[in-house]
N, C-alpha and C positions, 0 to 999 in steps of 0.2 A: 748349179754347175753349168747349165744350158746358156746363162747369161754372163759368165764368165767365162765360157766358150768362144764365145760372142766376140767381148772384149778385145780378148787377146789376139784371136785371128784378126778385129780390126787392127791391133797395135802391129801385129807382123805385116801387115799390109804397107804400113805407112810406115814401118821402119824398113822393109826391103826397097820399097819404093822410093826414100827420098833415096838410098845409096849409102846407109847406114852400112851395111853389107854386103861386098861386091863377092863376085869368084875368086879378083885376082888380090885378096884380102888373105886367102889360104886357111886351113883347118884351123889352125889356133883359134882366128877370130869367128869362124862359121861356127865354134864351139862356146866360145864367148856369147855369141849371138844370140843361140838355144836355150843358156841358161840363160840369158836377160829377159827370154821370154816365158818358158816354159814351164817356169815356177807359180808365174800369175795367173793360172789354169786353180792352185788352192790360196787367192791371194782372198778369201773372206773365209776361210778355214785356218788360215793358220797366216794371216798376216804380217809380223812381225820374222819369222823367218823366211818370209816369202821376200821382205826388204833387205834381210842381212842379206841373202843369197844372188839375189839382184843388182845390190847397189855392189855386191864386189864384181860379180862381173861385168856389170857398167865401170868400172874404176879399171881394171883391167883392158877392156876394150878400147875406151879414152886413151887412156898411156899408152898401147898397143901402133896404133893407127894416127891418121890425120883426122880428130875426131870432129864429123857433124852435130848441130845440136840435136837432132831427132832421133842419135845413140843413146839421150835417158829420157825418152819416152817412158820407157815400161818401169823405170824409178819413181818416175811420177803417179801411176796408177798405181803403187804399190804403196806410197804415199797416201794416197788416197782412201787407201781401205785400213794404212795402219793408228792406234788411239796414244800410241804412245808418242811423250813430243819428244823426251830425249833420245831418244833411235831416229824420230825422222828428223831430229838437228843434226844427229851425227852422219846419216845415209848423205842431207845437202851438202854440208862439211864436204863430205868426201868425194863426191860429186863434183863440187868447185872446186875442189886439190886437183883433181885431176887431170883434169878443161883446162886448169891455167898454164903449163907449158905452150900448149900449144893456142889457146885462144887468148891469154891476159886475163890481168883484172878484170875489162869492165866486159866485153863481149864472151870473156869467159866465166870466171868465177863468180861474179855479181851477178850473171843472168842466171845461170847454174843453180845460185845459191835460191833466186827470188822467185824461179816459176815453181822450184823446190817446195818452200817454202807456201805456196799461193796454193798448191795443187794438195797438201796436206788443212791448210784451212780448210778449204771445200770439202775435205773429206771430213772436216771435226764439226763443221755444223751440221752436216745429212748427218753423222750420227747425233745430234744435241735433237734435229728436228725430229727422227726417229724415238728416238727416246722423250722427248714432249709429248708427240702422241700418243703412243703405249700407255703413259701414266695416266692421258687424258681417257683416253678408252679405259682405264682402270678404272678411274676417280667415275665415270658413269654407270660403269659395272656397280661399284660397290653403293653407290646411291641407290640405282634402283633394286640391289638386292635389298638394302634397308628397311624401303619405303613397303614393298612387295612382304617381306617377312613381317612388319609390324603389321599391314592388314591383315595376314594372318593369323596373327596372334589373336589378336583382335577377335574374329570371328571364333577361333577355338574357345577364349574365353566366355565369349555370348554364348557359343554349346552347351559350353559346361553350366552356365547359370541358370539355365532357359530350358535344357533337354531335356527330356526322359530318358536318362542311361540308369542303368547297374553300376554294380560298385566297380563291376571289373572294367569297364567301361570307362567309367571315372578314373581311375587307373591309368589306363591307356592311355587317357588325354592330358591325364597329370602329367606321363613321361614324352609324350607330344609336346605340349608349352614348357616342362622345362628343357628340352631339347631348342625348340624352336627361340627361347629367351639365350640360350646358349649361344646362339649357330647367330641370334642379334648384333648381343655384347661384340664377339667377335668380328664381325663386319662393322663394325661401328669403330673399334678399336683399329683396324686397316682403315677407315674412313678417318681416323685422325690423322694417320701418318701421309694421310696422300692427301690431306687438308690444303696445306700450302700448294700452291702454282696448281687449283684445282680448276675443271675447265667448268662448262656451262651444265649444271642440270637439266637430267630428261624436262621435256617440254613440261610447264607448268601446266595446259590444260589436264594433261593428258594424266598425270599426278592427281588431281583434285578429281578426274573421273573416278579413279580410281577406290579415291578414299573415301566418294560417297556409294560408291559401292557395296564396300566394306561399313557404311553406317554412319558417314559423318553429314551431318548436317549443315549445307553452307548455302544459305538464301542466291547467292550471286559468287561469283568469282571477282575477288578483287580487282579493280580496273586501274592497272598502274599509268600512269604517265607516260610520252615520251620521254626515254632518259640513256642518257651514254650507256653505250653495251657493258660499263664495268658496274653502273648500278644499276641496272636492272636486272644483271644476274645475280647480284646480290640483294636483290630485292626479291626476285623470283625466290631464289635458296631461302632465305626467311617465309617467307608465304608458306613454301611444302614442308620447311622442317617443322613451323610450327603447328600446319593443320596434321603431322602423323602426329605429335605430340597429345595433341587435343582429343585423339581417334586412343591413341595407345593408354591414355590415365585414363580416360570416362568411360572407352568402351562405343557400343553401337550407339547411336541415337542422337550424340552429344551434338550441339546446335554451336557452331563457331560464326564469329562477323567481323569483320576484316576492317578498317576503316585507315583512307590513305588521304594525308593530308602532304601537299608540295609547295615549299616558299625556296627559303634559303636550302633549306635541308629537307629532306624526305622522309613523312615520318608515318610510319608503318604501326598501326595496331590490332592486334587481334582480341576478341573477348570470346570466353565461353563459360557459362555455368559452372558454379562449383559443384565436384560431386565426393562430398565425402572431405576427407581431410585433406587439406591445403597441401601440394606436394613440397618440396624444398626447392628442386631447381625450376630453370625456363625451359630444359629439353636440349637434348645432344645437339651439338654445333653451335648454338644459337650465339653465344657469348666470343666463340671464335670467329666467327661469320661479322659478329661488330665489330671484333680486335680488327679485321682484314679489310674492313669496311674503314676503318678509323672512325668509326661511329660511336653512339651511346646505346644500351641493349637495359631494361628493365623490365621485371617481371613479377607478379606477387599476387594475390588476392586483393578485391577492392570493389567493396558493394556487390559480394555474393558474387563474384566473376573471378573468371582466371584471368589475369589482363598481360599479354606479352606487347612491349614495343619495341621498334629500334628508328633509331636515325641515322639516317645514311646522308653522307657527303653529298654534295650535287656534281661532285665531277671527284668520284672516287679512283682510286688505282690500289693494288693487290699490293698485301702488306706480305713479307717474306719473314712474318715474324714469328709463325707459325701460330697453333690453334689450341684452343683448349676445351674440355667439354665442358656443358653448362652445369 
């Protein structure tokens, strides 16, 4: 409210000041005046009726007087904050109707229609850019909740194998990891939907601390290349989805090795011991991450190893084709 306070008192300033509003203009229009302004005090609470209410009595005021152009000022700020395009075609519309008695087509109505028109873009990309971030802030949220709950799985299930509990105990940690697999699936599930247009994963180090924490075995941290910001975040993204994958099927201890080879294309592998029965897939995202990459993604068993690779483009760009789990 405090910066919408702001605003407005700036827009009265420069609308009393150019002469928008004189004394010998008389009550009608000093009423006019108040509601062109007065409204825009809730114009990010209730937008849309803040521009009906405005652009009439800018349209009023206009036809009223000998009208200055700095009379829809406060049209344009209300433009500004409104999402709707057919209201703010129709608010410029009306705005140029009105101008043109007394200014013309091109000093009236054209300019009328165009600052209109210009001061509503501005307002439809701060809300695109707002809304980029938000998702972007989400897309990192729900990664590192991922990352965070698989090493905990992890470790609850080393308790349970390793411990000396009771049964009641055992219990407990039963409804622990099925909770905790629960509260996964579901973050992972939001982590597909926010797949597409998803921004940079938390820092790679700072991931592979973590997961050797939690027990994973990794001689060295893969040493990617210099490479365009859109493969190496997709390179990065590969590196930690695969090394929780590797941590989440073996458990503590399991020994992962990374091997990165760079020509035409960039081709990323990871190997680790097999433990037990061959899983079916390569691990959440991983096959999305290629679709997004326009790369190739393959994964399988191969001389007593788990073997994940992919190939990334050398000058990748963000597929909108959305993602699927592996």
């Amino acid at each position: 409210m405090r910066q919408s306070f702001v605003t407005t008192a700036a827009t009265a300033a420069v609308f009393f000041a150019s002469g928008a509003w004189t004394p010998h203009q008389g009550w009608v229009a000093a009423l006019l005046s108040a509601v062109q302004l007065v409204p825009l005090l809730w114009s990010r609470r209730a937008p849309s009726a803040v521009l009906v209410v405005v652009t009439l009595a800018t349209a009023g005021h206009l036809l009223l007087d000998q009208p200055r152009n700095t009379m829809y000022v406060p049209v344009l700020l209300a433009l500004y904050s409104t999402p709707q395009r057919w209201l703010a075609a129709s608010s410029a519309l009306a705005v140029g109707a009105a101008v043109f008695p007394a200014k013309g087509p091109l000093d009236g109505t054209v300019l009328a229609v165009t600052v209109c028109a210009v001061a509503w873009l501005l307002g439809a990309e701060r809300r695109r850019a707002l809304a980029d971030r938000a998702e972007r802030a989400a897309r990192r949220l729900h990664d590192t909740l991922a990352q965070t709950t698989a090493v905990m799985l992890v470790q609850a299930e080393t308790l349970r194998a390793v411990g000396d509990l009771t049964d009641a105990d055992r219990a407990r940690l039963d409804t622990l990891l099925a909770a905790g697999r629960g509260a996964l699936t579901l973050v992972r599930r939001t982590l597909d939907d926010l797949r597409e247009d998803a921004d940079r994963a938390p820092d790679l180090a700072e991931v592979l601390a973590r997961l050797r924490t939690a027990g994973l075995v990794l001689d060295r941290d893969p040493v990617l290349p210099a490479l365009p910001p859109p493969v190496r975040e997709l390179a990065e993204r590969f590196v930690a989805e695969t090394a929780v994958n590797a941590l989440r099927h073996n458990g503590s201890g399991v020994r992962l090795r990374f091997d990165v080879e760079v020509g035409e294309r960039v081709t990323i592998t990871a190997r680790n011991p097999l433990k037990g029965t061959p899983r079916t897939g390569g691990g959440y995202g991983l096959a999305g991450l290629a679709e997004q990459a326009g790369g190739a993604l393959s994964f399988g068993p191969r001389d007593g190893e788990w073997v994940v690779s992919v190939e990334l483009p050398a000058a990748a760009t963000r597929s909108r084709t959305g993602s699927r789990a592996a």
